[in-house]
Residue, then its C-alpha position, 0 to 999 in steps of 0.5 A: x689644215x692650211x687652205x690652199x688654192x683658194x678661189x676668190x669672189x668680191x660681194x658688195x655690202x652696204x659696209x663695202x666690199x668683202x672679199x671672199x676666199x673659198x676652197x669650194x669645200x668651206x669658205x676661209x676668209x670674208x674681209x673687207x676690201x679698204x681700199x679697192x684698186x681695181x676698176x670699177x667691177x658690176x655685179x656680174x663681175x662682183x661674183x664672177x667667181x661664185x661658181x661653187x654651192x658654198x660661195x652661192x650659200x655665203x653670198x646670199x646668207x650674206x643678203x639675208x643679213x644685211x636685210x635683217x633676215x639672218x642671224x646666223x650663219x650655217x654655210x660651211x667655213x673654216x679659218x686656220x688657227x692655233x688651238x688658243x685661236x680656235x677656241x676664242x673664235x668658237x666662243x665669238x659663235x655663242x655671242x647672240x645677234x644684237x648684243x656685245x660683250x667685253x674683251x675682259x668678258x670673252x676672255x673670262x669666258x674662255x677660261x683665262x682671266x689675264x689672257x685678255x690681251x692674247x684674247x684681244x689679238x685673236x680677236x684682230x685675227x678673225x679672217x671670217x667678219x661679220x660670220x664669226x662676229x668679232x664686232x661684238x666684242x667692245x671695251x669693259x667701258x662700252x666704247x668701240x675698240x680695236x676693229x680691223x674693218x674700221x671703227x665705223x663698220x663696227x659701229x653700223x654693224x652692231x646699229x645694223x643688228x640692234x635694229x633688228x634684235x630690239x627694234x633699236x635705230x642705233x646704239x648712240x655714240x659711243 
């Protein structure tokens, strides 16, 4: 079912700012904004739009997140997907908080070995980041490939968790 007069509300994350789209029914899209062009928006202005009990849920699960509170995510969301899509996504869900695995890995896991690429494109698509946590997926070699929200995001983010998984500071140079 394709969303359609989606609110849209800007929270501000230690990794910028992530745009929220919400239909008030089930969050559809967190990205991250690259490159704002607005004015410089305060906090109130931020979540202006945050007028519905899904959008308050996501923001502040978002909070406990980022402070090493939260692992998961349970507030309702929803993104629009093939068959194919929906099923790598859902598999991103079973990734636990703090670890990673490889394209190859997901892609064995979700039943075709040679639909790596395929895997790898769904991968980019994911419209919910750090919620359907497709950073955790890396390279067979451990490097850090193909991230939408920039290699660097990818990197804090998995820093970010393997702090609070394992009492790591960073996962080091990758």
């Amino acid at each position: 079912m394709i969303a359609t007069g989606l609110s849209v509300t800007y929270y501000t994350s230690p990794v910028g700012v992530l745009e929220i789209k919400s239909s008030g029914e089930a969050i559809h899209a967190i990205l991250f904004v690259n490159a704002w062009k607005g004015p410089k928006l305060d906090e109130d202005e931020m979540r202006g739009n945050a007028n519905s009990e899904t959008v308050k849920a996501c923001t502040t699960q978002l909070d406990e997140y980022f402070e090493g509170k939260r692992r998961e995510f349970d507030f309702p969301f929803d993104q629009d997907g093939t068959a194919f899509q929906q099923k790598i996504w859902s598999a991103l869900l079973d990734i636990p908080f703090g670890r990673t695995i490889s394209y190859l890995e997901l892609s064995k896991r979700t039943g075709n070995v040679k639909a790596i690429r395929a895997v790898g494109t769904t991968n980019g698509k994911n419209q919910l980041c750090i919620v359907v946590p497709c950073h955790r997926v890396i390279g067979s070699n451990g490097s850090l490939v193909g991230y939408g929200g920039d290699l660097w995001r990818k990197k804090w983010l998995l820093d970010h968790e393997a702090k609070y998984a394992h009492g790591v500071q960073e996962l080091g140079d990758w």
